[in-house]
C-alpha positions as YAML, in Angstrom:
chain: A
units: angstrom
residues:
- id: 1
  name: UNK
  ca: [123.79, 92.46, 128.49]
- id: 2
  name: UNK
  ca: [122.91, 88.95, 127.01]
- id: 3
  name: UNK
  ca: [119.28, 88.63, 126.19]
- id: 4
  name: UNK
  ca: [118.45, 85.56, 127.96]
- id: 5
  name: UNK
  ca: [119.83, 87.77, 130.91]
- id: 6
  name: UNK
  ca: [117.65, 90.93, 130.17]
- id: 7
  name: UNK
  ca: [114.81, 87.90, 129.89]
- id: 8
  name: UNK
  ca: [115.21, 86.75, 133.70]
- id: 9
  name: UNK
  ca: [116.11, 90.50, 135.26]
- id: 10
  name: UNK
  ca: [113.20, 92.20, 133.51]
- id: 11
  name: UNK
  ca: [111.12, 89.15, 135.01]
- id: 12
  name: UNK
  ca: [109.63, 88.70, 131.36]
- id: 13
  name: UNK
  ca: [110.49, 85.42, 131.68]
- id: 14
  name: UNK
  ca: [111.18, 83.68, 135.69]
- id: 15
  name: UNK
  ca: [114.20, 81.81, 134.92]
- id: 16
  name: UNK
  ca: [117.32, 82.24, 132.95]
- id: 17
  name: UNK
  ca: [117.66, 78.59, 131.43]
- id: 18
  name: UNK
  ca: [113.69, 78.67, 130.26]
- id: 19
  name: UNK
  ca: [115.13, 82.08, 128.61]
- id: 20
  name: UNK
  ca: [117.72, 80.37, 126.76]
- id: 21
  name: UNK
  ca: [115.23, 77.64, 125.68]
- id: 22
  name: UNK
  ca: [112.97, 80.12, 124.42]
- id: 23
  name: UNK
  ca: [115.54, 81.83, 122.29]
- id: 24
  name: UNK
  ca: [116.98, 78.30, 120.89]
- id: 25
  name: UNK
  ca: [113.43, 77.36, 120.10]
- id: 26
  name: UNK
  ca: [113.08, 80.64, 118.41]
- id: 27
  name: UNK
  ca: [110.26, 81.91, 120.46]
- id: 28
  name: UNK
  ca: [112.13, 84.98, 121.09]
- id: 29
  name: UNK
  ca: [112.40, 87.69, 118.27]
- id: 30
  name: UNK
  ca: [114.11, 91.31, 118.38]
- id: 31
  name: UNK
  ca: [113.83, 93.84, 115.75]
- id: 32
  name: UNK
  ca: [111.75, 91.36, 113.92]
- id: 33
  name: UNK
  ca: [114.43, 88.40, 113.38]
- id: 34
  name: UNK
  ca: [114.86, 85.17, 115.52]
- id: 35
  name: UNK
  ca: [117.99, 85.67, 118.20]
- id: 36
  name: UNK
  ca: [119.89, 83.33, 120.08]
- id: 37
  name: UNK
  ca: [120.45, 83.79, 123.97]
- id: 38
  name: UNK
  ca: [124.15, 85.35, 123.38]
- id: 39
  name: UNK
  ca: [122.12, 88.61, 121.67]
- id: 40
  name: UNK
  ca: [123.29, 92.10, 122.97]
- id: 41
  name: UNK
  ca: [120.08, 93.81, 124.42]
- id: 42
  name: UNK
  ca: [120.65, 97.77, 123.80]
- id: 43
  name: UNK
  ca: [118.30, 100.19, 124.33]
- id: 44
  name: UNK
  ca: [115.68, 100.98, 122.00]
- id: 45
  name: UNK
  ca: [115.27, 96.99, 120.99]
- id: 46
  name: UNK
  ca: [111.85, 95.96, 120.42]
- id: 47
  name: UNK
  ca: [111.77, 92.33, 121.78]
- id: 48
  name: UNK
  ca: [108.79, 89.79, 121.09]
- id: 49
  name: UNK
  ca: [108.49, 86.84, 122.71]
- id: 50
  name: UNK
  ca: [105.75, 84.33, 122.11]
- id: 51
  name: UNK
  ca: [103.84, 82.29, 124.88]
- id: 52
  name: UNK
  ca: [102.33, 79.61, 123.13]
- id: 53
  name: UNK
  ca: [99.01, 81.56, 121.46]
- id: 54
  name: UNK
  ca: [100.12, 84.93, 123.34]
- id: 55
  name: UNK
  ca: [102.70, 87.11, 121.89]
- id: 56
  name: UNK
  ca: [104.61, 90.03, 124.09]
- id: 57
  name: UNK
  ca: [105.40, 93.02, 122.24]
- id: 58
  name: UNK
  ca: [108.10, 94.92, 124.62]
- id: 59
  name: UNK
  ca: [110.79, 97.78, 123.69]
- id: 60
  name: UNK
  ca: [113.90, 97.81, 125.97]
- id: 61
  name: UNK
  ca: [114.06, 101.34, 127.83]
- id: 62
  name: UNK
  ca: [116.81, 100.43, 130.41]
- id: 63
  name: UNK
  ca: [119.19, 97.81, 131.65]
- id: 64
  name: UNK
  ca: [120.28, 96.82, 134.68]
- id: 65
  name: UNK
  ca: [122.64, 94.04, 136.21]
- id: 66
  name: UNK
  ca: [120.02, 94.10, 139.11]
- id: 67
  name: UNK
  ca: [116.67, 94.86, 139.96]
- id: 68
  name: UNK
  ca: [114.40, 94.92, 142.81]
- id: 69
  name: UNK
  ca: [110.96, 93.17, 141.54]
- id: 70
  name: UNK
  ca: [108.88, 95.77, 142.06]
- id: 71
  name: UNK
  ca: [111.40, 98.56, 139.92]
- id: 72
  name: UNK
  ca: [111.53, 95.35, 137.03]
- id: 73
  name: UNK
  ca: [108.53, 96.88, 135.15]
- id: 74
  name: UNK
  ca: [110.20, 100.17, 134.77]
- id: 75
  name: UNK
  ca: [113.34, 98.23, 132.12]
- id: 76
  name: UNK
  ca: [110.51, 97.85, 129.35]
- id: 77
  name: UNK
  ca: [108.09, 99.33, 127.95]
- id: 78
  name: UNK
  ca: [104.67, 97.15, 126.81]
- id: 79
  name: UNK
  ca: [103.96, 97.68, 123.03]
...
């Protein structure tokens, strides 16, 4: 699955296309290196994103095409 993807269905970020920006800004990192949007998530991938002064530190555990909000939580894990 593309990373912006993972981005929106996870709910780590609430809409695909801010996803996308975030990666071409370079806000989003995996494995410690700057991705673009077309990334292959796989499990195990340690994903940071960075909110303005607040970083996220997450590690992928599942993916999913779909997800009901409240089973979202349960793709990541919160480093």
């Amino acid at each position: 699955m593309r990373l912006d993807k993972y981005l929106k269905v996870s709910r780590l970020i609430k809409r695909r296309t801010v996803a996308n920006d975030a990666c071409d800004s370079e806000r989003v990192s995996v494995n410690g290196r700057p991705v673009r949007a077309s990334y292959p998530v796989k499990i195990g991938d340690v994903i940071e994103v960075r909110f303005g002064e607040r970083t996220l530190k997450v590690e992928v555990v599942s993916i999913a095409e779909t997800v009901r909000k409240e089973d979202a939580g349960a793709m990541y894990k919160e480093l």
